[in-house]
C-alpha positions in Angstrom: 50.4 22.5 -44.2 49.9 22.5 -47.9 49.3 18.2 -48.3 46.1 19.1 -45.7 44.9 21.0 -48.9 45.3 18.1 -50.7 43.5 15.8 -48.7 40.7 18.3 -48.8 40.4 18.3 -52.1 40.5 14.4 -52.6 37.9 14.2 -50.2 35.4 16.7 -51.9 35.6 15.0 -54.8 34.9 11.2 -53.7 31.8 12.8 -51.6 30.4 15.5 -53.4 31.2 15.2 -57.2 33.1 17.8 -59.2 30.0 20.6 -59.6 30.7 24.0 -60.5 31.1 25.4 -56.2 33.1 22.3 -55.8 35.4 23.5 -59.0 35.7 27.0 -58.0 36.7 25.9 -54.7 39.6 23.1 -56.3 41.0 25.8 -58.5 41.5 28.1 -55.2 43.2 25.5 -53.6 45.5 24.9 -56.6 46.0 28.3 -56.5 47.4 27.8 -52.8 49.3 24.9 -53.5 51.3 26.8 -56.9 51.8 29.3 -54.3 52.8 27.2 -51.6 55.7 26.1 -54.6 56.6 29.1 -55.8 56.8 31.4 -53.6 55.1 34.2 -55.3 53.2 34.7 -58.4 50.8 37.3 -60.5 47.5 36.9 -62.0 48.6 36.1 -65.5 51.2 33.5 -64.3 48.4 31.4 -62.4 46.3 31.9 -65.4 48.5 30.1 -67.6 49.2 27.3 -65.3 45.6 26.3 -64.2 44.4 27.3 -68.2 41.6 29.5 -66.0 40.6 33.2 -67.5 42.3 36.0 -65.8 38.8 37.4 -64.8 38.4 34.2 -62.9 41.6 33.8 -61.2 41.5 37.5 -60.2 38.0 36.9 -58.2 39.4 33.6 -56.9 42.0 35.7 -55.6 39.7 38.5 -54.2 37.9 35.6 -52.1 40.7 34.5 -50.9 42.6 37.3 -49.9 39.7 38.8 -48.2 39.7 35.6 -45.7 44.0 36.4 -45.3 44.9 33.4 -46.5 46.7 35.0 -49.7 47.9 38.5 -49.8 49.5 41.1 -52.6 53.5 41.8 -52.1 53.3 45.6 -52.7 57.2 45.6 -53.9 56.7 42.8 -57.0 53.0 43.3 -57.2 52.7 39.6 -57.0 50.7 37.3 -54.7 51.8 34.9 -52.3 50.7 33.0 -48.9 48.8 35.2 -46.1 49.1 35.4 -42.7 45.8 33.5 -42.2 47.1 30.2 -43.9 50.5 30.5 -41.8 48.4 30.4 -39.0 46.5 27.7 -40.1 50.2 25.9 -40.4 50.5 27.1 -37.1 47.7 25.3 -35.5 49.2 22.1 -37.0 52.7 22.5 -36.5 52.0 23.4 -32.7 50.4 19.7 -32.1 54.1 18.0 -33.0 55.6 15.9 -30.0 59.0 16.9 -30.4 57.4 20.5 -29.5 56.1 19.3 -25.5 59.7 17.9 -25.3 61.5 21.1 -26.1 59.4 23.5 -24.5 60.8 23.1 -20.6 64.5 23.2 -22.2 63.6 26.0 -24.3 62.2 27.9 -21.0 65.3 27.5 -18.9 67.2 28.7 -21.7 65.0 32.2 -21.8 65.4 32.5 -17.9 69.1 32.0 -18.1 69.7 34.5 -21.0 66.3 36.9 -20.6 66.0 36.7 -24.3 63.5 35.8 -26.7 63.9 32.1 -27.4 62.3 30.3 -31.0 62.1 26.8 -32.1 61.9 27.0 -36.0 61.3 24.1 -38.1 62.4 24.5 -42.3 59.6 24.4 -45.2 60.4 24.0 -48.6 62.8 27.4 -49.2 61.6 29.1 -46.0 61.8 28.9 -42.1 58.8 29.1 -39.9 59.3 29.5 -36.2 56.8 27.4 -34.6 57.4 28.3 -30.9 58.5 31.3 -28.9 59.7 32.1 -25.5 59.8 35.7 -25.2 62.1 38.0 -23.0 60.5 39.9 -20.3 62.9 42.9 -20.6 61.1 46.1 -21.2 62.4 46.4 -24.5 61.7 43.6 -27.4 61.5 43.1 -31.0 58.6 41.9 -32.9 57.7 38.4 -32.7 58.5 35.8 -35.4 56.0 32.9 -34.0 53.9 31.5 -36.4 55.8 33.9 -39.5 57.8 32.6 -42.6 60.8 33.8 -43.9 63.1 32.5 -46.4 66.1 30.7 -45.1 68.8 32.3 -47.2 67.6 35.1 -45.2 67.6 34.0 -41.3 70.8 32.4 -39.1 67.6 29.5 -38.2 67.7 29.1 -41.8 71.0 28.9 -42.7 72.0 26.6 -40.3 69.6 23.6 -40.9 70.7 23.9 -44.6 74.0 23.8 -43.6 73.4 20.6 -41.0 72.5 18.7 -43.8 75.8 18.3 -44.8 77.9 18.7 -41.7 77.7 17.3 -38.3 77.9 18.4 -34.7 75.9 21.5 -33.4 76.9 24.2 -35.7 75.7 28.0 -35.3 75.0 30.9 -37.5 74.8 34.3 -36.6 73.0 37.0 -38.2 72.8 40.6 -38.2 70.2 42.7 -39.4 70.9 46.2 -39.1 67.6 47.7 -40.8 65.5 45.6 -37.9 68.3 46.7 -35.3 68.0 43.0 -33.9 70.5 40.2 -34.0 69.8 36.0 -34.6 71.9 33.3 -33.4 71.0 29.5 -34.2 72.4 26.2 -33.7 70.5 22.6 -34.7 68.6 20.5 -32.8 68.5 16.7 -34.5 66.5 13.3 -34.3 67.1 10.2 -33.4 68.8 9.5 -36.6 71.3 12.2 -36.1 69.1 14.1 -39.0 68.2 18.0 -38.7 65.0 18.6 -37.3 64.5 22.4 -35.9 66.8 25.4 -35.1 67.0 26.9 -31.6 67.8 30.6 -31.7 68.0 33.7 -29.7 66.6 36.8 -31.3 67.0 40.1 -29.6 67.6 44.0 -30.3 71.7 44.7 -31.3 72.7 47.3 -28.6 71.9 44.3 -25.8 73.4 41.4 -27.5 77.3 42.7 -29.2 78.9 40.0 -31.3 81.0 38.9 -28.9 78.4 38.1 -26.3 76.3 36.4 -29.1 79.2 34.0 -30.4 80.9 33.3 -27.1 78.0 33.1 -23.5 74.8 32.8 -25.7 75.9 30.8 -28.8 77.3 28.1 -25.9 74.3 28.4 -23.7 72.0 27.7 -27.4 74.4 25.0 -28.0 73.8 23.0 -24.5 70.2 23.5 -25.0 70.6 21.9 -28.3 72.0 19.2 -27.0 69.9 18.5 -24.1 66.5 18.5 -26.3 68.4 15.8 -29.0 69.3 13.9 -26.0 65.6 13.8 -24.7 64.2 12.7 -28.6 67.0 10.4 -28.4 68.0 9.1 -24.8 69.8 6.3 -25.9 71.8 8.0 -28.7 75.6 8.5 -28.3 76.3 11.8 -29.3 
C-alpha cells in the first residue's frame, strides 16, 4: 500500500541523510504517491507539483516504469500505477486475517456454483480483488486477482459504496457486454456492522442469464456473506 512508501521514505532519511541518490529516490516515490491520489497524470502535471524539471521527472519515470511499477495509459497518454506495484499491494493485502477466515467459505461457495469466486477489498476510488477462487469449467474469463479497477465501474465496487449508507446484504449486478462476462456482489461487514470486502461471482454471460444471477447465485453470494460476517463476528446479532 501507498503509507508503506511512506514509511520508507521516513526511514531513509533518519538513517541515511537526504544525498542526491537518496533525493532522486524520494521524488520517485512522491511520484507514486501523487499517482496513488490521482489516479493518472502526465509529465508536465508531476513537474509542476514536485517543482522538478520535466527532463527529470521523465527519467524518474523511465526507471520506474522499466521495473512495472508505473506504466503509460495509451488512450490519455498519461501515467499511472503498474502492475508491479499492485502486486506489491498484493503481497500485503494477502497477509490480512479476515482473508484465512473467508477463504474455506469462499471455497464451498465455488464448489456449489462452479464459478469464479473474488473477495475484493475498496481503495481510495478503486476496487482491488485480493483473493480468487476460480471455476474449473473448461471455459473462463481472465482473472481479476491482484488487478484494480475503479469502482464506479465494477458490481464489487458499487456495492461497498452503496453499504455505506444502507444496511443489510445488498447486491449489485453488472453486465459487461464488451468482456462478454457478468459480476454479481453483495457485502461482507465487521464486527461493527461496517463494510469491509465484496464477495462476487464473475463468469462468461451465455452461462450465467440474469435471472440465474439475481435469483440461485445472488442468494447463494448472499448466505456466504453472511456466514463469513458471522465468523469475524460470532457474537454479533445480525
Amino acid at each position: 500500500m501507498l503509507f508503506v512508501f511512506k514509511k520508507l521514505r521516513l526511514k531513509l532519511n533518519i538513517l541515511t541523510g537526504r544525498n542526491m541518490a537518496n533525493q532522486a529516490l524520494e521524488d520517485a516515490l512522491n511520484i507514486i504517491e501523487i499517482l496513488g491520489k490521482e489516479y493518472s497524470m502526465g509529465v508536465s502535471e508531476l513537474s509542476k507539483i514536485l517543482k522538478l524539471n520535466k527532463n527529470k521527472v521523465f527519467r524518474i519515470i523511465a526507471t520506474l516504469e522499466l521495473k512495472g511499477l508505473v506504466e503509460l495509459d495509451q488512450e490519455t497518454g498519461k501515467y499511472k500505477l503498474g502492475t508491479n506495484f499492485i502486486k506489491l499491494e498484493y503481497a500485503y493485502i494477502k497477509s490480512l486475517p479476515f482473508i484465512e477466515i473467508a477463504k474455506p467459505v469462499l471455497r464451498a461457495l465455488r464448489q456449489e456454483l462452479d464459478e469464479t469466486v473474488y473477495l475484493s477489498i475498496p481503495h481510495k476510488k478503486d476496487v482491488i480483488y485480493i483473493y480468487e477462487e476460480q471455476t474449473r469449467k473448461p471455459v473462463i474469463i481472465k482473472s481479476r486477482l491482484a488487478k484494480r479497477f475503479k469502482a464506479s465501474k465494477t458490481a464489487a465496487g458499487k456495492v461497498l459504496k452503496r453499504a455505506k449508507k444502507e444496511v443489510g446484504f445488498i447486491y449489485e449486478y453488472e453486465i459487461h457486454p464488451e468482456e462478454e462476462i457478468s459480476e454479481i456482489a453483495t457485502i461482507v461487514r465487521d464486527e461493527f456492522y461496517h463494510p469491509l470486502a465484496a464477495v462476487s461471482i464473475i463468469a462468461p454471460m451465455y452461462r450465467t442469464p440474469p435471472e440465474k444471477m439475481e435469483g440461485e447465485i445472488k442468494d447463494k453470494i448472499i448466505s456466504a456473506a453472511e456466514e463469513i460476517t458471522e465468523l469475524l463476528a460470532p457474537t454479533f446479532s445480525i
